[in-house]
C-alpha angles and dihedrals in degrees: 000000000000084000093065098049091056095050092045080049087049096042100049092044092064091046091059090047090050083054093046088054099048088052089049094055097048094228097161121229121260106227113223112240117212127259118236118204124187128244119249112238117237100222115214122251118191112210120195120201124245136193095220125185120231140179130221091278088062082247105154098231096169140012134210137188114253092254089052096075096130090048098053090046095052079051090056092044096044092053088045098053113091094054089278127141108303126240131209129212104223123155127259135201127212131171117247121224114210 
C-alpha cells in the first residue's frame, strides 16, 4: 500500500512541475467555450381515439369510429355467442398523418 502512495506522491510532484512550467513560460490559457447543443423537438403527434374489437389473444379483429360504440359492442357480442372464444370492446389510440 505504501507503494501507491509514492508513486501518487511521484506522480503528482511531477504534475505540479509541468504547471509551474507552463506559468513560467506565460503561455496563456485557452478558455473553454461552451458548447451549445441544440433541443430536440418534440414533433406532434395527433392521436384519435377508436373503439377497436379484440379477442382473448389481445389480437385487434374490427375498428370502429369513436361514435360507433354500440356497434362495436353488437360486434363483441355477435363473435362471442356460440360458446366461442369471447371478445371485449376497449378503446385504442393511433396517431393520425395528415
Amino acid at each position: 500500500m505504501a507503494r501507491k502512495l509514492v508513486n501518487r506522491k511521484a506522480l503528482r510532484e511531477e504534475a505540479e512541475a509541468a504547471e509551474a512550467l507552463e506559468k513560467a513560460d506565460g503561455a496563456p490559457k485557452k478558455k473553454k467555450v461552451p458548447v451549445k447543443r441544440k433541443k430536440k423537438v418534440a414533433a406532434e403527434v395527433r392521436v384519435k381515439l377508436f373503439y377497436g374489437v379484440f379477442n382473448q389473444s389481445l389480437k385487434r379483429v374490427a375498428l370502429y369510429e369513436f361514435n360507433q360504440k354500440k356497434q362495436a359492442e353488437k360486434k363483441a357480442v355477435e363473435l362471442s355467442k356460440d360458446g366461442k372464444t369471447p371478445h371485449f370492446v376497449q378503446k385504442v389510440k393511433e396517431a393520425i398523418t395528415e
